[in-house]
N, C-alpha and C positions, 0 to 999 in steps of 0.2 A: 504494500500500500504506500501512497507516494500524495502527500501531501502540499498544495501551490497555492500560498497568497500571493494575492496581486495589489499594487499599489501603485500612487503617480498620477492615477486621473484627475480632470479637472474638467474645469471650463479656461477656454484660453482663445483668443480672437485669431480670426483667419490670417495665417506667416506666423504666428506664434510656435514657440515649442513645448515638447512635454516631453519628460522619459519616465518609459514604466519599467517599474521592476517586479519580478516573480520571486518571488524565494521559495525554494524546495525541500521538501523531508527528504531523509535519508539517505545512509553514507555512500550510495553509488553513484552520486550524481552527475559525475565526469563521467558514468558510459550512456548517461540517457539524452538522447536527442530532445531538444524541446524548442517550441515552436507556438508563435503569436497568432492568434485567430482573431477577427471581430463579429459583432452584428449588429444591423444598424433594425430600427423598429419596423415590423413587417417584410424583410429580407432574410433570407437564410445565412448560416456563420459561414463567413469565406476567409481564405488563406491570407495571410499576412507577409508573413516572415518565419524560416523556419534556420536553427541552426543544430550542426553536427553536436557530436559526444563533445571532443576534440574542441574544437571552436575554429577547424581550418576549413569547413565550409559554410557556405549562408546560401538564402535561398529566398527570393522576394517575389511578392505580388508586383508584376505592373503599375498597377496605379503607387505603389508605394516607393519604387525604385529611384535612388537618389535624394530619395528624404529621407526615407525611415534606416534605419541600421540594429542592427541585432547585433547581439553582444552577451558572453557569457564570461563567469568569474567562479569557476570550479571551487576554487577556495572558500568561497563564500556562499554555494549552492544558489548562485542567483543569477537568474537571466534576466538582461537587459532590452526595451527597446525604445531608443533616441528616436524621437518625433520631429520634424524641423518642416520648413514650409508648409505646416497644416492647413487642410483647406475645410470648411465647411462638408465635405462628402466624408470627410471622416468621421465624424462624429460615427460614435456607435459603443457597444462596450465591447472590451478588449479583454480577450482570454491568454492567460497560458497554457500549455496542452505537452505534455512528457508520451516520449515513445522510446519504449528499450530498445530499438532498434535502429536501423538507417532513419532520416529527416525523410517527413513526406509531406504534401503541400494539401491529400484528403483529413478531411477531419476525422472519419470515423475511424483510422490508422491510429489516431492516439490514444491511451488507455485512461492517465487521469487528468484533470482538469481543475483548473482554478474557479472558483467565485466570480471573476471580471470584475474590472476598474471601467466605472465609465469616461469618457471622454469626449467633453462636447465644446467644438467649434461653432464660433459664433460668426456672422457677416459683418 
C-alpha cells in the first residue's frame, strides 16, 4: 500500500506559477514510476506528466510541454510538478498517481493515487 499527499494548489492568475508536490509512503520509492494526472469539471482525468523510477526520463502532455516540468527527489519521497505560463484551461484538480513499473501516460496503469490539489487559473 502506497500512500500520496498532494499539495501546492491555489488560485493564481493566467502566466502565473504554481508547483505541486506529492509526497509518498514507503521505503521503495526510487523504483516507483509516478506521474501527474488532472480533471477539469465535467471532462474525464487526462495525462499530465509522467516520470521514471530513476528521474532520467519525463514524459508530457502536449498542451503542457515547455511549461510544466516534473521533477522527482528520491531522498525525500517526493515528486514535483513546476507550473509556469499557466493559462486559464488549466484549471482543474491535479493528481499524483504511483506505478511499480515503467511511466505510462493511461491512467488506469496506475495503482494508487492521491486526494488532488486543486488549481485554478483565473483570466
Amino acid at each position: 500500500q502506497v500512500q500520496l499527499v498532494e499539495s501546492g494548489g491555489g488560485l493564481v492568475q493566467a502566466g502565473g506559477s504554481l508547483r505541486l508536490s506529492c509526497v509518498a509512503s514507503g521505503r521503495t520509492f526510487s523504483t516507483y514510476a509516478m506521474a501527474w494526472f488532472r480533471q477539469a469539471p465535467g471532462k474525464e482525468r487526462e495525462f499530465v506528466a509522467a516520470i521514471s523510477a530513476s528521474g532520467g526520463n519525463k514524459y508530457y502532455a502536449d498542451s503542457v510541454k515547455g511549461r510544466f516540468t516534473i521533477s522527482r527527489d528520491n531522498a525525500k519521497n517526493t515528486v514535483y510538478l513546476q507550473m509556469n505560463s499557466l493559462k486559464p484551461e488549466d484549471t482543474a484538480v491535479f493528481y499524483c498517481a504511483v506505478r511499480f513499473i515503467a511511466a505510462s501516460i493511461v491512467p488506469s496503469d496506475y495503482k494508487f493515487w492521491g486526494q488532488g490539489t486543486q488549481v485554478t487559473v483565473s483570466s
